[in-house]
Structure formats: C-alpha cells, structure tokens
C-alpha positions in Angstrom: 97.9 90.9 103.4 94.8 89.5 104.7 94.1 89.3 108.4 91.0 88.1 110.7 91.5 90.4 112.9 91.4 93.5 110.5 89.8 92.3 107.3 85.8 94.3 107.6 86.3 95.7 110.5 86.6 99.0 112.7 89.9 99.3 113.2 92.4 101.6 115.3 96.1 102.7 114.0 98.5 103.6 116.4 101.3 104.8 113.9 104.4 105.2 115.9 107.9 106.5 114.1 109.6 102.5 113.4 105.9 100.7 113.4 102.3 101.0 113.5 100.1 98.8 116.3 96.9 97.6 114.8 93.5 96.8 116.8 90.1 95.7 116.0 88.8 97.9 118.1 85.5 95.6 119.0 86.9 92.3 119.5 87.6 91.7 123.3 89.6 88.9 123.1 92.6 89.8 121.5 94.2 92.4 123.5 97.6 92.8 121.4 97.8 94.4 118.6 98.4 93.3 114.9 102.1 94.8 114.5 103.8 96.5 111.4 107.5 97.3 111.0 110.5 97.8 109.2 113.8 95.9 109.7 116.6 96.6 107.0 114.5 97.5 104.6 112.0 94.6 104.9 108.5 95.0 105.9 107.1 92.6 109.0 103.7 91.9 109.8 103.7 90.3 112.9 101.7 89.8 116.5 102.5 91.6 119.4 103.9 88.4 121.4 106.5 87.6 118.1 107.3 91.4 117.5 111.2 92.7 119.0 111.9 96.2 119.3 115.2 98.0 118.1 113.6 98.5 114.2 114.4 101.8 112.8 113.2 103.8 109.8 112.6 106.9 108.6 109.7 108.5 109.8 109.1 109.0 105.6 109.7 105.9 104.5 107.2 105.2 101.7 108.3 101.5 101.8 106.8 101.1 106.1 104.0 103.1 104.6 103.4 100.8 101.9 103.4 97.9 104.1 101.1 99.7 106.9 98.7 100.2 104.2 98.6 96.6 103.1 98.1 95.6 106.1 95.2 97.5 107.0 93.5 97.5 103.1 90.9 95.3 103.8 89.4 96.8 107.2 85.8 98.5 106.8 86.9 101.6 108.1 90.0 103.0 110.0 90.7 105.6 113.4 94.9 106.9 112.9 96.2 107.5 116.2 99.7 109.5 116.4 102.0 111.6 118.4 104.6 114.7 117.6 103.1 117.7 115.5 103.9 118.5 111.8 106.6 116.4 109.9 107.8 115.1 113.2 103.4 113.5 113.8 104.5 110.3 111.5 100.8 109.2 111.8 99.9 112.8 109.4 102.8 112.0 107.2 101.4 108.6 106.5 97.6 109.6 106.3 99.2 112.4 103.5 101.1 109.3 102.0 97.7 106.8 101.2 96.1 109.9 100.4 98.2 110.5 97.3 99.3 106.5 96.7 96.0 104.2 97.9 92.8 106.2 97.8 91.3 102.7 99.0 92.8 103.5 102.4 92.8 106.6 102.2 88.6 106.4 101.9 88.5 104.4 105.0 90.0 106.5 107.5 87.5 108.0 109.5 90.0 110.6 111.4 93.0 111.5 113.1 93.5 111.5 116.9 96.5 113.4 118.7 97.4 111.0 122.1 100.8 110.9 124.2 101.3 107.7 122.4 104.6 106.7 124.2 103.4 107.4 127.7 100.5 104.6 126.7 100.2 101.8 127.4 98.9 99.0 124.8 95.4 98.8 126.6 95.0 102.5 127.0 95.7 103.0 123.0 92.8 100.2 122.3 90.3 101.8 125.2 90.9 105.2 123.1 89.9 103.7 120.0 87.2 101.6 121.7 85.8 104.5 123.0 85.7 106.7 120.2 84.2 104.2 117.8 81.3 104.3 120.6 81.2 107.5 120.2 81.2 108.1 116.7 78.5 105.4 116.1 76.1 107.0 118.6 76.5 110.3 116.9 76.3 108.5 113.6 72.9 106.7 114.8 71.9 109.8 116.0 71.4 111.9 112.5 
C-alpha cells in the first residue's frame, strides 16, 4: 500500500492493541495520523478524520500485523511506539512478528519506545516521535 505521507520517510508507529497510528514524523502539516485497523477480519487503511473506533482484534493477530506492515513497507526508516509490557506490549509482539515474516520492515525500524500511549494525546505521540528523530539524527551526525 503506497502512501505520500509514509513512502521514504521517517516515520513514527504508535501500535495500539485494535490499530496502529502512523506519522511522518517531519511533515508539519498533517497533524493526524495515517490509521491501520481491523474490522471483521478486514484490514483498513484509513485517515484519522474517516477512521471509527469500536474495532477489535487480537492483540496476535498476524492478519492486523500483516496489514500494519504493508502499510508502513515503503518508509525509509521506522520509530515503534507501544504500551503494556510482555505479551500484553502489542507494539513488541508486532516488532517480533516482521522480524520473522518481512525482514524489509523489520530492517527499517530504528527502535522501540515504551510511552503511556492511551493517556496521549494524538499530538503528544507525534511530538515524541518528532523529538526523538531530532535526537537521534544529532547523535547520528555526531559520530
């Protein structure tokens, strides 16, 4: 799945139990994210403004994995942001799942951040992400 937004560049993954939130993490303009879920066993790529809550899947499911990764396949590289700890932290389970079914992803993502994801709002996930690309790309200039 191709997207303007995500297609060569930095991009931030908020992967929440029923749906990941996708940002370009330097484009100003677009303050919603890109939106992946699952409804009835169908995946959904969809913007912010069209997406309605109430979707529910497993926090497994290689199908909403599948999709997230298509969706995100063709950014340059790629920050996972999650919530919980262990099985229950459904942005590890998914990082473990491209790791052993899309190395191309898999390659691409640059870490994992730990944030109070639900206690977030929308702008405060994209500012994290924003901030640690900055980060990150001063340390990287820096060696």
């Amino acid at each position: 799945m191709s997207d303007p937004l995500i297609d060569n560049h930095s991009i931030l993954v908020a992967v929440f139990h029923n749906e990941a939130r996708v940002w370009n993490v330097d484009d100003q303009d677009h303050k919603e994210p890109v939106v992946v879920s699952m409804t009835e066993g169908e995946n959904r790529h969809v913007r912010e403004a069209q997406h309605h809550g109430g979707h529910e899947t497993s926090k497994s499911d290689p199908e909403f994995f599948k999709a997230i990764a298509e969706a995100i396949a063709h950014a340059r590289e790629i920050l996972l942001v999650g919530h919980g700890t262990g099985k229950a932290n459904s942005m590890h389970v998914f990082h473990e799942h491209v790791k052993s079914h899309n190395a191309q992803v898999a390659a691409k993502i640059l870490t994992e951040l730990t944030a109070d994801l639900p206690a977030m709002t929308n702008g405060q996930i994209k500012k994290l992400g924003h901030d640690w690309f900055i980060a990150h790309r001063k340390g990287a200039a820096g060696h």
